[in-house]
Wavefront OBJ file of the C-alpha trace (Angstrom):
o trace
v 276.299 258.143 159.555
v 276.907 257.968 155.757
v 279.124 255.332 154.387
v 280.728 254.895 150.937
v 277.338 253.589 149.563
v 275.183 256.633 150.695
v 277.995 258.937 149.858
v 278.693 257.424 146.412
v 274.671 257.522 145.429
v 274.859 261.628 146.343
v 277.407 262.142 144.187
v 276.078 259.710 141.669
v 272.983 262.019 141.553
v 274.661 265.411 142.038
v 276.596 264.734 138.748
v 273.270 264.887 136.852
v 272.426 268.590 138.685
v 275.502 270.299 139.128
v 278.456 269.409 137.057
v 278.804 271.947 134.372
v 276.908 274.507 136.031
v 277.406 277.628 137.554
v 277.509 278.594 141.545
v 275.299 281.391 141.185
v 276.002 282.213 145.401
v 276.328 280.527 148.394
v 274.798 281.553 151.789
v 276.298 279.853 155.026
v 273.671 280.183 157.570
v 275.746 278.208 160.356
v 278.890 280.082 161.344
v 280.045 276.512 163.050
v 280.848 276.348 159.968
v 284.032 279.170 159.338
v 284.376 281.572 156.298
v 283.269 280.610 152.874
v 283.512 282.646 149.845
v 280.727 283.446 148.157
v 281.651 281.480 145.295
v 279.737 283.265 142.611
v 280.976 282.178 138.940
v 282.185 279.404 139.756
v 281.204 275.918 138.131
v 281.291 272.543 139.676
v 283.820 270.702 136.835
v 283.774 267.113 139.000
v 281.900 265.555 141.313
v 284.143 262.406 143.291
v 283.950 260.468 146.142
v 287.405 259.963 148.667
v 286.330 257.013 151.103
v 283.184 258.698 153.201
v 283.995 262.310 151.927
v 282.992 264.110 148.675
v 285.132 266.503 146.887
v 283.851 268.982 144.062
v 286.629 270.382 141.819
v 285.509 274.046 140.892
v 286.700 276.375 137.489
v 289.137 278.009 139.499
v 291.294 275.266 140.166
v 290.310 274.884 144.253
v 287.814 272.299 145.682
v 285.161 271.983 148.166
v 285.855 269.360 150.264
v 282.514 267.600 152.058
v 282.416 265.410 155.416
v 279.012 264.484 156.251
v 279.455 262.811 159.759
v 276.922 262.340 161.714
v 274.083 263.322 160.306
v 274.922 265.488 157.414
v 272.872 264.966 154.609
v 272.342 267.236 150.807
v 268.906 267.816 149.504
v 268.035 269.242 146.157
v 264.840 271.777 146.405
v 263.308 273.744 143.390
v 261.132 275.172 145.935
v 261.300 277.996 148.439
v 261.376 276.819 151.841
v 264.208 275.134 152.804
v 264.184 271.810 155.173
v 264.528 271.812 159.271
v 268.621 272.440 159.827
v 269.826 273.979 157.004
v 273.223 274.826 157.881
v 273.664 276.034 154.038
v 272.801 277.284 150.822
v 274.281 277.133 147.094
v 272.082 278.341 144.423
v 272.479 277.285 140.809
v 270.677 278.294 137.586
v 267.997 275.117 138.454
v 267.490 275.133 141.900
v 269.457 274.861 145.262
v 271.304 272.362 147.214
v 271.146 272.463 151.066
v 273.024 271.186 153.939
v 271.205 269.811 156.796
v 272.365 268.474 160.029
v 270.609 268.227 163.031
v 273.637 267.742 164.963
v 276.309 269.962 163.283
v 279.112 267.486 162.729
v 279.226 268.335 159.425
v 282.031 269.771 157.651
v 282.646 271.948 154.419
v 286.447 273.021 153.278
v 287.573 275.144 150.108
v 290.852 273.831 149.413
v 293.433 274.067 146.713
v 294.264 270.564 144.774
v 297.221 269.175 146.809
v 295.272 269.520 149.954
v 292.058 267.617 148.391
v 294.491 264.659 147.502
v 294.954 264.169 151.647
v 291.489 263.275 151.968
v 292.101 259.637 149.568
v 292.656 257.645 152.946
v 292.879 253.972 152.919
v 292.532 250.946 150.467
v 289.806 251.657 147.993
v 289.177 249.069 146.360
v 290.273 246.380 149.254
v 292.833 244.181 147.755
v 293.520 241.306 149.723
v 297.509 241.482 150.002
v 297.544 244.988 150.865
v 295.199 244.442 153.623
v 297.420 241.361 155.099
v 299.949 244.002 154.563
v 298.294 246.467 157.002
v 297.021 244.177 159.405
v 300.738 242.451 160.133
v 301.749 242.855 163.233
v 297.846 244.335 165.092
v 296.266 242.838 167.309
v 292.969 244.411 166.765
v 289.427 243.206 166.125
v 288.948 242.375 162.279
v 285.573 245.063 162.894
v 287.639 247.717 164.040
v 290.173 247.236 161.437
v 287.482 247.350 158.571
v 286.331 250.865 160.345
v 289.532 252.661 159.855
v 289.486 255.170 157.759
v 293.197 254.802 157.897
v 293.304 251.566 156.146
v 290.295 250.873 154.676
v 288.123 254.281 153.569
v 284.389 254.378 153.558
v 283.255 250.976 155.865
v 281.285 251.578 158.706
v 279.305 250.016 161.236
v 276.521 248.502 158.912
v 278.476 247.558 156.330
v 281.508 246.247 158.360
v 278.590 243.917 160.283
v 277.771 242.650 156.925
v 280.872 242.416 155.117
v 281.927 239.827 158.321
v 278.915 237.608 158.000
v 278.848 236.905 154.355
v 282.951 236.148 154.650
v 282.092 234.016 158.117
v 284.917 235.879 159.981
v 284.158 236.584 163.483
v 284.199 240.371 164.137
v 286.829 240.241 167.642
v 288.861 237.735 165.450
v 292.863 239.521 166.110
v 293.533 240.861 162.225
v 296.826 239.686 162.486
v 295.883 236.011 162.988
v 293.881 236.110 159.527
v 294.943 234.007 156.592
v 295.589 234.852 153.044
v 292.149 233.288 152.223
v 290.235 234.786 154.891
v 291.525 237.728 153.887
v 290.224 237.451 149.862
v 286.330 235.779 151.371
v 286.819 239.686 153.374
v 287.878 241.837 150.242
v 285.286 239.444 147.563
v 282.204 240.214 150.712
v 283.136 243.299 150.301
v 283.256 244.617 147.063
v 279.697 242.539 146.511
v 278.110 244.042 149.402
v 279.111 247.648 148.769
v 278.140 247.480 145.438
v 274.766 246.112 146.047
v 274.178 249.033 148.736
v 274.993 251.383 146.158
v 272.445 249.813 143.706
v 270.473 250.287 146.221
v 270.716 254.134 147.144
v 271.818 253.533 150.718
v 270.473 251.774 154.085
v 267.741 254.466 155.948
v 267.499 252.651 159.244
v 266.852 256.092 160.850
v 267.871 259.299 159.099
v 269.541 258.708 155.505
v 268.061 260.099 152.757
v 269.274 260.520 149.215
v 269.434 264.185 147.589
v 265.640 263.713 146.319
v 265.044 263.041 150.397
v 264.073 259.482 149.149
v 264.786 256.642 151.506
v 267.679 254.014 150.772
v 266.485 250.313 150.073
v 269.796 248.556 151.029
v 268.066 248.049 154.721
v 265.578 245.180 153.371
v 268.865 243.604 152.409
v 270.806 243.270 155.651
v 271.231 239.626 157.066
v 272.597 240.812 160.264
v 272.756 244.596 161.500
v 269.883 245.328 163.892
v 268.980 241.298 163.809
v 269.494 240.598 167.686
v 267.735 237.265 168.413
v 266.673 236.612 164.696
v 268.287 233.324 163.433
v 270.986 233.819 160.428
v 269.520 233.066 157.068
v 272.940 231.212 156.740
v 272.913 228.548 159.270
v 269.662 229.280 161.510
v 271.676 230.164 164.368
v 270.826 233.441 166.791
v 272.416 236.512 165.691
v 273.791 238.144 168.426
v 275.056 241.589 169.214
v 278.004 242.698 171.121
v 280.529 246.254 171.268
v 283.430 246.540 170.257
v 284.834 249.769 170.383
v 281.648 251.540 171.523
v 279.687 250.706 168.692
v 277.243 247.809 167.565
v 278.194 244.679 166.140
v 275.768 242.039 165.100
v 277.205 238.809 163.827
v 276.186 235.373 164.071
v 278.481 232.973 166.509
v 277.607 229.568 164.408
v 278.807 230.449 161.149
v 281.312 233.315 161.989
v 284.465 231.899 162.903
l 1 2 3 4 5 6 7 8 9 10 11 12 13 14 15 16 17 18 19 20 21 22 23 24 25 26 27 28 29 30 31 32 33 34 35 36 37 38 39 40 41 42 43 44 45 46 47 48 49 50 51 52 53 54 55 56 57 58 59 60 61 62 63 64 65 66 67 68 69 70 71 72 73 74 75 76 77 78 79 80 81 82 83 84 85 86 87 88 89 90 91 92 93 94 95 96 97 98 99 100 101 102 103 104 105 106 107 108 109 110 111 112 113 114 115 116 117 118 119 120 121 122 123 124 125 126 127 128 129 130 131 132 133 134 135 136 137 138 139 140 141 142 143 144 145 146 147 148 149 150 151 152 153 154 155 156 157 158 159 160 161 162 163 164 165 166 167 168 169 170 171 172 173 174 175 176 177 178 179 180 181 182 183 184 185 186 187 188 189 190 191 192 193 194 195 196 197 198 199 200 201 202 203 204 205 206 207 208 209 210 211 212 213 214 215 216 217 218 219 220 221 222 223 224 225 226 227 228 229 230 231 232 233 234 235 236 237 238 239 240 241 242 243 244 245 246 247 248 249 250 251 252 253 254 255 256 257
């Protein structure tokens, strides 16, 4: 699924393509996903990122709102044929930008302003107080916490996995048991971490590609997602993986307390 760092690199790179250009038409070839206007006339004045969700604010004063999900993912083609699941199509004076999605999670929403500013969930960027703030009172694992969209928009799996190691918090440690300083080592991992995927265009461990359908590099940076067995470049412990809330979590017992 795309996180903040593959979702901030497309709209990094759609800025350069569409941003002061025109929608010369839009075809939806998936009716999963509901009506869309044609949109003809219309130019893209913004491209901006809300947590894991993109929003484009049009001429007109409305907005497209994006959710990628799953396995939702923008390409940019000056060609003709258009890639395997195209779900669909806008055209612009220099090529066209298709949707695909294998799995049809995805989601696309024209929207007038006040209903775009919904979609600016959580703490963005994390500031340490505010997230001892929300985490008073739960009982929750520190991982699922981070995974909210609620409180903290745009962490995922990966990145939560990561952000945990390099602040050596253990990921089924209660939130509301963490300190003031834990808290900061969480919000400083973090912002490094995030930034450095980013730089890096993403992690492709299986499907992510950027709008050019170039693979992320972030992956040859990850110390413990996907390391089961390995020994942490940290301490030379075993990285282990559990679940916690149905999903993955790779952390290192030794140095992750």
């Amino acid at each position: 699924m795309p996180e903040l760092p593959e979702v901030e690199t497309l709209c990094r790179q759609l800025r350069t393509v569409i941003v002061g250009r025109d929608i010369l038409s839009l075809q939806v070839i998936d009716r999963k996903l509901g009506h869309l206007p044609p949109l003809s006339g219309r130019g893209v004045r913004s491209v901006d990122r809300h947590g894991k969700r993109m929003v484009w604010m049009l001429s007109d004063g409305q907005c497209l709102i994006f959710q990628l999900r799953m396995t939702g993912r923008l390409f940019w083609l000056e060609g003709e044929e258009l890639p395997a699941h195209a779900r669909l199509v806008f055209s612009f004076p220099d090529g066209r930008l298709v949707l695909s999605d294998p799995r049809r999670f995805a989601t696309v929403e024209l929207c007038s302003p006040p209903a775009a500013s919904t979609v600016a969930d959580g703490l963005e960027p994390l500031e340490p107080k505010r997230l001892a703030d929300a985490a008073r009172g739960r009982r929750l694992p520190v991982k699922s916490f981070l995974m909210d969209q609620r409180v903290v928009a745009g962490i995922g799996n990966i990145y939560a996995s990561e952000i945990l190691h390099k602040a050596g918090i253990d990921p089924l440690r209660p939130v509301c048991g963490l300190g003031p300083a834990e808290w900061k080592r969480i919000a400083s991992a973090a912002a490094r971490i995030l930034v450095e995927a980013v730089d890096s265009r993403g992690t492709s461990i299986s499907d992510w590609r950027d709008l050019h359908a170039d693979r992320g590099e972030y992956q040859h940076r990850l110390r413990v997602y996907g390391r089961k067995g390995e020994r942490c470049g940290k301490c030379r412990g075993e990285i282990r993986r559990i679940v916690i809330a149905g999903r993955s979590t790779f952390y290192c017992p030794t140095c992750q307390k």
